[in-house]
C-alpha positions as CSV (number, residue, x, y, z in Angstrom):
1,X,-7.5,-28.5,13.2
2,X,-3.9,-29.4,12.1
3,X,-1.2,-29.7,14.8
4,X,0.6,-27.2,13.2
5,X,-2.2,-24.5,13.5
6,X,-2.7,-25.2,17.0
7,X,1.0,-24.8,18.4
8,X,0.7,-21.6,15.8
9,X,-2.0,-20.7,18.4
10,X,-0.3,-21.6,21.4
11,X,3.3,-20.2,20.8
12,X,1.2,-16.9,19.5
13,X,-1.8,-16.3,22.8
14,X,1.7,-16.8,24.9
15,X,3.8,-14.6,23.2
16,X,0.7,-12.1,23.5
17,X,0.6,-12.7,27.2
18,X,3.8,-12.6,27.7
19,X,4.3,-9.5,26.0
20,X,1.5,-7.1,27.6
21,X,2.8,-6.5,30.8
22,X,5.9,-5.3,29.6
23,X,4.0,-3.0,27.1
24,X,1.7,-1.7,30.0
25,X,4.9,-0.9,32.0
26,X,6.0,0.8,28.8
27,X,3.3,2.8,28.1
28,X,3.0,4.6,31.8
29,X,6.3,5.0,31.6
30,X,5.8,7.2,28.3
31,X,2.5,8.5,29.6
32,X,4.5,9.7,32.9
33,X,7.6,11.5,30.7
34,X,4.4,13.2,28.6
35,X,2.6,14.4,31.4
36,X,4.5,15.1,34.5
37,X,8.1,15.9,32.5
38,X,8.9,19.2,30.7
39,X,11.6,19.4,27.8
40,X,13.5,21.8,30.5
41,X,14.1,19.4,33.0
42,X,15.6,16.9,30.3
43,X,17.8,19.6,28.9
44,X,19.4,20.2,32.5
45,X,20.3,16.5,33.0
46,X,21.1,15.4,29.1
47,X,24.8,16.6,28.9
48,X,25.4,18.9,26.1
49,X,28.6,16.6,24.7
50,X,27.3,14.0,22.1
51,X,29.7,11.0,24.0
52,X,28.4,12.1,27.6
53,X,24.9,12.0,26.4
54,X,25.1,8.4,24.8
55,X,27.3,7.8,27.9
56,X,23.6,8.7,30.1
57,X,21.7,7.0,27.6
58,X,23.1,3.9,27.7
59,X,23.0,3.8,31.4
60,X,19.5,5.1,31.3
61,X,18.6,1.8,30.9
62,X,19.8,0.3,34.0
63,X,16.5,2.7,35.6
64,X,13.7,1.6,33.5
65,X,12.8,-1.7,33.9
66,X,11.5,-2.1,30.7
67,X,10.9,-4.6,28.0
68,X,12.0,-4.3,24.3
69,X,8.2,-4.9,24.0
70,X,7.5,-1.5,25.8
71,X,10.4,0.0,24.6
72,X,9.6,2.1,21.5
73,X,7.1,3.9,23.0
74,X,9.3,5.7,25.4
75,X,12.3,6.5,23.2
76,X,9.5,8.3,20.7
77,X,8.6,10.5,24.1
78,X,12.2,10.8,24.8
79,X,12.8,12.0,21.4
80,X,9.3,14.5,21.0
81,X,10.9,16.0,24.4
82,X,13.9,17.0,22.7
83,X,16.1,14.5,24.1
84,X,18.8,13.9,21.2
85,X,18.3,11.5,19.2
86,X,21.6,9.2,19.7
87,X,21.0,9.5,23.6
88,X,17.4,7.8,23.2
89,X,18.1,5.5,20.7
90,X,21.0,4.2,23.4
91,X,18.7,4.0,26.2
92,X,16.1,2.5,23.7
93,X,19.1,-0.5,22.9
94,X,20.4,-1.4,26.6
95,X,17.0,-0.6,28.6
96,X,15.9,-4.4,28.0
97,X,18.8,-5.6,28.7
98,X,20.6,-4.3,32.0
99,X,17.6,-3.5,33.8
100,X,17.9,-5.5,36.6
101,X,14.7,-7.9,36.3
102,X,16.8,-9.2,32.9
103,X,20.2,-9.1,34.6
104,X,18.9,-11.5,37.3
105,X,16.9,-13.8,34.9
106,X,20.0,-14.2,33.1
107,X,22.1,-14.9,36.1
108,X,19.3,-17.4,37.3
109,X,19.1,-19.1,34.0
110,X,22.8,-19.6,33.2
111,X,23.2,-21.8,36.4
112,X,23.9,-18.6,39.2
113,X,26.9,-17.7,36.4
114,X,28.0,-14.0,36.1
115,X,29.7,-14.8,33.2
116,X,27.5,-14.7,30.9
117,X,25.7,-11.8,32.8
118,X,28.9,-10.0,32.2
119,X,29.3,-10.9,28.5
120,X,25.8,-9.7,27.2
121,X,25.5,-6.4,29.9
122,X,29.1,-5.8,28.6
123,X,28.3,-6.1,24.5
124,X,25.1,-3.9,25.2
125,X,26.8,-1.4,26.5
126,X,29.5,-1.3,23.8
127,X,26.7,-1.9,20.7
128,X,24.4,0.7,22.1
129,X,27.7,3.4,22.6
130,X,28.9,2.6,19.1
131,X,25.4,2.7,17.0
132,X,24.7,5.7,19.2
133,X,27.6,7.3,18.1
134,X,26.9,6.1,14.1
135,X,23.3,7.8,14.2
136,X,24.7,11.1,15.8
137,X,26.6,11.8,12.4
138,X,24.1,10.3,10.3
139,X,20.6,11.8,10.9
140,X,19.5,14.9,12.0
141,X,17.6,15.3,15.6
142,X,15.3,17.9,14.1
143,X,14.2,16.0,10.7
144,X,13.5,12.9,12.7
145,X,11.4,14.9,15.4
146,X,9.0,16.5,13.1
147,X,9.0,13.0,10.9
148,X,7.4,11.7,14.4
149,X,5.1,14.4,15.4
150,X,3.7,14.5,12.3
151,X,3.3,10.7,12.4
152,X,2.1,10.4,15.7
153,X,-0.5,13.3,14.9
154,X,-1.9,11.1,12.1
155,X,-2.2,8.1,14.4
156,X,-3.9,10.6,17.1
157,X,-6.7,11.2,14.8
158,X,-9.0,8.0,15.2
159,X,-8.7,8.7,19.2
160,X,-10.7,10.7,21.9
161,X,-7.6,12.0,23.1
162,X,-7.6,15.6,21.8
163,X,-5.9,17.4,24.2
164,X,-2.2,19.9,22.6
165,X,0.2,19.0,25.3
166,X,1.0,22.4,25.7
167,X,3.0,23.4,28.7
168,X,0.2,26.3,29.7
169,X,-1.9,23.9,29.2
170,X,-0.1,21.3,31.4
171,X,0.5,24.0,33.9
172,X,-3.0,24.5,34.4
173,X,-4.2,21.6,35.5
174,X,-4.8,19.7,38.7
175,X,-2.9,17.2,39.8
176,X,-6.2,15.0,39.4
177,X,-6.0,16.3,35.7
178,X,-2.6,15.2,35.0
179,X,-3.0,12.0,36.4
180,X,-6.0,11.7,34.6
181,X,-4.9,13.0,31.2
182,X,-2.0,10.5,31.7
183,X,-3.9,7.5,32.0
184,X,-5.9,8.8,29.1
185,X,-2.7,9.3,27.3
186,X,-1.2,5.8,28.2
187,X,-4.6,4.0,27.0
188,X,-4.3,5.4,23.5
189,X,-0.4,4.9,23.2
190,X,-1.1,0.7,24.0
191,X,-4.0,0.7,21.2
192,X,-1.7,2.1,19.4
193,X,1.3,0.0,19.6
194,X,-1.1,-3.0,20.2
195,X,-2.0,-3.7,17.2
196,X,1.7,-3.9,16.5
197,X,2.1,-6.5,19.0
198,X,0.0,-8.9,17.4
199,X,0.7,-8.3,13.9
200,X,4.6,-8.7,14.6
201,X,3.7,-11.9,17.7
202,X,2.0,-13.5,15.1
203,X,4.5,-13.3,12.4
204,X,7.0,-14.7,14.9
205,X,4.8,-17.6,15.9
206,X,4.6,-18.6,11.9
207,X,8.1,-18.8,11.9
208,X,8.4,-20.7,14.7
209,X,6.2,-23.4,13.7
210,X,7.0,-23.0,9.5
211,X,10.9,-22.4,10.2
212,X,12.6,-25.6,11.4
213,X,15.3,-24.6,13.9
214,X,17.0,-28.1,13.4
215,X,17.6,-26.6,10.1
216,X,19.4,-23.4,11.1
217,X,21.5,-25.3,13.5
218,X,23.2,-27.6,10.7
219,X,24.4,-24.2,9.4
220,X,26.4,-23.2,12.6
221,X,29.3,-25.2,12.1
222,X,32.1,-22.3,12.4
223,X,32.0,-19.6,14.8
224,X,30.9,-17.2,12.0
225,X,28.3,-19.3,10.9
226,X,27.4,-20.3,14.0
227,X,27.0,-16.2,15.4
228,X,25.1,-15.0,12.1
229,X,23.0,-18.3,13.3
230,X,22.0,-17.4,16.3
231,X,21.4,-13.7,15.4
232,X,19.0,-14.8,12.9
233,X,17.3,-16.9,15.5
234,X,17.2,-14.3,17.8
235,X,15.2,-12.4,15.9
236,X,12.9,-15.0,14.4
237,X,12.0,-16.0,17.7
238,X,11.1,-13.0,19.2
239,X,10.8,-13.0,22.9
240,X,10.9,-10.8,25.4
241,X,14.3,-10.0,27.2
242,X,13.0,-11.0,30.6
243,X,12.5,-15.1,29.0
244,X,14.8,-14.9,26.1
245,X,17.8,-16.3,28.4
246,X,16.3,-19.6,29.6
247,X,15.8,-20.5,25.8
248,X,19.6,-19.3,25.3
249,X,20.4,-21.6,27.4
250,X,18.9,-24.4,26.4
251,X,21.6,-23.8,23.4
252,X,24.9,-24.5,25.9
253,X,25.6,-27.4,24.3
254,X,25.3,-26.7,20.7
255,X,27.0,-23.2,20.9
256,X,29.9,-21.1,22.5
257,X,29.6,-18.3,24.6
258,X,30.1,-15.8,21.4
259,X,26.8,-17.0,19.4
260,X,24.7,-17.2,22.7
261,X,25.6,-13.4,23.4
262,X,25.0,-12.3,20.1
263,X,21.5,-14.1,20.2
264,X,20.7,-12.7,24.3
265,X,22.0,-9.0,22.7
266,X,21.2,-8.7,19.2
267,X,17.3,-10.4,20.1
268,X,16.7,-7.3,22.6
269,X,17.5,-5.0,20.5
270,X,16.0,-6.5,17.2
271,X,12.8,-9.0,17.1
272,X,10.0,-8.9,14.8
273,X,7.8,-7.5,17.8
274,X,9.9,-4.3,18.1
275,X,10.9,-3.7,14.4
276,X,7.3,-3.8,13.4
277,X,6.8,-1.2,16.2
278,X,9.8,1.0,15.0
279,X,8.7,0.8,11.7
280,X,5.5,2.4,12.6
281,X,7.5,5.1,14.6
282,X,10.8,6.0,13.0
283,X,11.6,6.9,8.7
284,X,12.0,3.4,7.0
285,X,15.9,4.4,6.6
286,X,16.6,5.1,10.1
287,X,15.5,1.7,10.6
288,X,17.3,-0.2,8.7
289,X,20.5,2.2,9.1
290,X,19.8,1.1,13.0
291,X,18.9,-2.2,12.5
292,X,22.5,-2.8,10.3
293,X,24.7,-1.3,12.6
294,X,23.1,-3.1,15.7
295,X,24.1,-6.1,13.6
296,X,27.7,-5.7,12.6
297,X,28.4,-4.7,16.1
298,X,27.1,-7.5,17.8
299,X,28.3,-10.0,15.1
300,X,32.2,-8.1,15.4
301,X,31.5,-8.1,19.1
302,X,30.5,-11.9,19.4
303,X,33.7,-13.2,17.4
304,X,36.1,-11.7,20.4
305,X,34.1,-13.4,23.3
């Protein structure tokens, strides 16, 4: 077999390993807000004004210890239980990145330095309050809601899972039953969003070993260049948040502080992994309304640190 095949294979199995956990966490996590949480008690904490509830959603995040990997999942939950739409998509942009499992691999890998732990929290926070705010004038909560029920019904059909998530229904049961029906829930949810994992890890792997990063580097000559560089690498290499800092900083010395927090910020929010996965969630236009936004933010954001 050619060398190039086998680090293919290699840079794909880990980026599958890697990955699983974080989409395991992910899917309990959904499983739990299905099963055990009613759309009233989210309409009591979300705060009726549009900036306090991006405000919540952004510091959601800091809660959930999850992965961009995992991530999608939930904010489609969040979003079927009526939580508005710029709120989840907030939570769904800072949740891999100041959790505290990423905050502390970030400290540990930039040499026990807060600095850059305060640079990419701090653009995260910012990115995900600005985009939030974007998408609340641009789409409509209810149109995207039924867009992913009706999706997420087609999905359902292949599984065993049959149950209408009714709240008689859910009132019903046993505890036994609920915990039951959520693990049930949570198995079909990562076959679901497995199959994204691979098709997206293994498109990333291909670039990895096709794309030379020697070649990208060259480019990075300006701060501009050098930011749209990184951001580009960010999301051809598509790791997961709770890794992507020790390869960041084995950048120190070709970049500045700017390009490495767009690539720590902009690759949590955007990878090949997670775009494949919204794809297969959200309208094809939210996506890339989402996906543009995140990306002049944390460009404009970059060039002042």
């Amino acid at each position: 077999m050619s060398q190039s095949f086998l680090q293919l294979n290699t840079i794909f199995i880990s980026l599958i390993i890697e990955a699983i956990p974080f989409i395991v966490v992910g899917v309990f996590i959904s499983a739990i807000i299905q099963i055990f949480i009613t759309e009233e008690m989210i309409a009591k904490i979300i705060p009726k004004n549009r900036f306090f509830s991006i405000l919540l959603g952004t510091c959601m995040g800091s809660l959930f210890p999850a992965c961009e990997c995992g991530i999608v999942p939930i904010t489609e939950r969040l979003v079927k239980k009526k939580v508005p739409l710029h709120a989840a998509i907030a939570f769904m942009l800072t949740g891999p990145i100041i959790n505290p499992i990423v905050v502390f691999s970030t400290y540990v890998a930039f040499g026990n330095n807060w600095k850059m732990v305060i640079d990419r929290c701090g653009l995260a926070i910012i990115v995900a309050f600005i985009v939030g705010l974007l998408i609340s004038y641009l789409f409509n909560d209810d149109q995207l809601r039924e867009f992913i029920s009706k999706k997420s019904k087609g999905k359902g059909k292949g599984h065993h899972h049959h149950h209408h998530h009714d709240h008689e229904h859910l009132h019903k049961m046993t505890p036994r039953e609920k915990v039951k029906e959520m693990v049930d829930h949570a198995l079909d949810e990562f076959f679901s969003v497995g199959k994204f994992l691979v098709i997206g890890a293994f498109i990333a792997s291909a670039m990895q070993v096709y794309v030379k990063t020697s070649t990208l580097l060259t480019l990075g000559h300006t701060a501009v260049t050098a930011i749209l560089v990184m951001i580009l690498l960010a999301f051809l290499l598509s790791l997961c948040s709770e890794a992507d800092a020790f390869i960041a900083s084995s950048f120190r010395g070709t970049f500045g502080a700017g390009p490495l927090t767009a690539f720590l910020v902009f690759g949590a929010m955007v990878d090949i992994k997670n775009l494949i996965m919204m794809l297969s969630t959200f309208k094809k236009r939210f996506v890339f309304t989402l996906i543009g936004s995140i990306t002049v933010v944390v460009f404009c954001g970059a060039l002042f640190i």
